[in-house]
C-alpha positions in Angstrom: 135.6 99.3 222.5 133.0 101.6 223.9 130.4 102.9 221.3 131.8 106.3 219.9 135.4 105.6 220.3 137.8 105.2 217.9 140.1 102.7 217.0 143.6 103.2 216.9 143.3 102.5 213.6 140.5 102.8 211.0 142.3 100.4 208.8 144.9 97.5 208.9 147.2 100.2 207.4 146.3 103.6 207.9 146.5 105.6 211.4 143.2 107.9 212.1 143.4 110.8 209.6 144.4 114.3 211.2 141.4 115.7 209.4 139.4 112.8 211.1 141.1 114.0 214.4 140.4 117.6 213.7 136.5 116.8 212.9 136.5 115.2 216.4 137.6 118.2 218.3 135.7 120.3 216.5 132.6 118.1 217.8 134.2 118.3 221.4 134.6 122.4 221.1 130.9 122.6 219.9 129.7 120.3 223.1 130.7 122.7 225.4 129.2 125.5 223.6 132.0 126.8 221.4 131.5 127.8 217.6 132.5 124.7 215.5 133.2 127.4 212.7 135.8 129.3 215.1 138.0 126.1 215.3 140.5 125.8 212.5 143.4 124.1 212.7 145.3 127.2 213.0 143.1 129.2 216.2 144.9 129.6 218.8 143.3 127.4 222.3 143.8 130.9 224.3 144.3 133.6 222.3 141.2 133.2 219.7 139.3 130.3 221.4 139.4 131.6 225.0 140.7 128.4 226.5 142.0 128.4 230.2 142.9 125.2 232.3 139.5 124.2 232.9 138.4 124.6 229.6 141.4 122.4 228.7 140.7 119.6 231.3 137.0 119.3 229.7 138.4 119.0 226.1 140.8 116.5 226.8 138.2 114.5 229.0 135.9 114.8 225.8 138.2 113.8 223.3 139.3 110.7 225.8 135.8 109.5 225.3 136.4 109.2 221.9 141.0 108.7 221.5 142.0 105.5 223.3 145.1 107.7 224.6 145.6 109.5 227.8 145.0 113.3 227.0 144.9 115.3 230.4 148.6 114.3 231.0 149.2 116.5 228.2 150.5 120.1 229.6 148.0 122.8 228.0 150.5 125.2 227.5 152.6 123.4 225.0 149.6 123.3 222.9 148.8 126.6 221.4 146.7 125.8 218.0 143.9 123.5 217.5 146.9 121.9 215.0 149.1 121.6 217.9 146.7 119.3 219.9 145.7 117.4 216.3 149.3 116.8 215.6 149.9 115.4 219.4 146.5 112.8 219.1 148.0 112.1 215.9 151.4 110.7 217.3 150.3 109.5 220.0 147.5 107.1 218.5 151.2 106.1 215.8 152.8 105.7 218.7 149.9 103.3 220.6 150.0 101.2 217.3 153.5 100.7 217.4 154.9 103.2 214.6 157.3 106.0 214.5 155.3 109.1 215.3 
């Protein structure tokens, strides 16, 4: 595993927490120049955080450095809130360890 990534798992049990998740794209928002203290789970990626499509592609390149999972395949528009795109690493990092998301 490349230094700085996570594991799937941080135990033998238990999936990555969300608020783990949540710290990491708050990390990601604040390397491109963002305010860290903007970004709760509940701002909107567009409407309070300015996102557009390119803004998008650079976070989920980010956070691929970090998620073993395939973000960019994600479409931007069905993730409104910083919670939306938690919730989606979330499952998909269940799903990569073999649970039900």
């Amino acid at each position: 595993m490349a230094p700085g990534r996570i594991s799937v798992v941080e135990s033998e049990d238990l999936p990555v927490s969300r608020e783990r998740i949540l710290d990491e794209i708050r990390a990601a928002i604040e390397s491109m120049g963002l305010d860290p203290a903007e970004v709760d789970p509940a701002a909107h990626l567009v409407d309070d955080l300015d996102f557009d499509s390119l803004d998008w592609v650079d976070l989920a390149m980010r956070l691929e450095e970090t998620f073993p999972i395939p973000l960019r395949e994600l479409t931007f528009a069905s993730l409104r809130t910083v919670r939306d795109l938690a919730d989606r690493i979330y499952s998909a990092l269940l799903e990569a360890q073999g649970a039900p998301a």
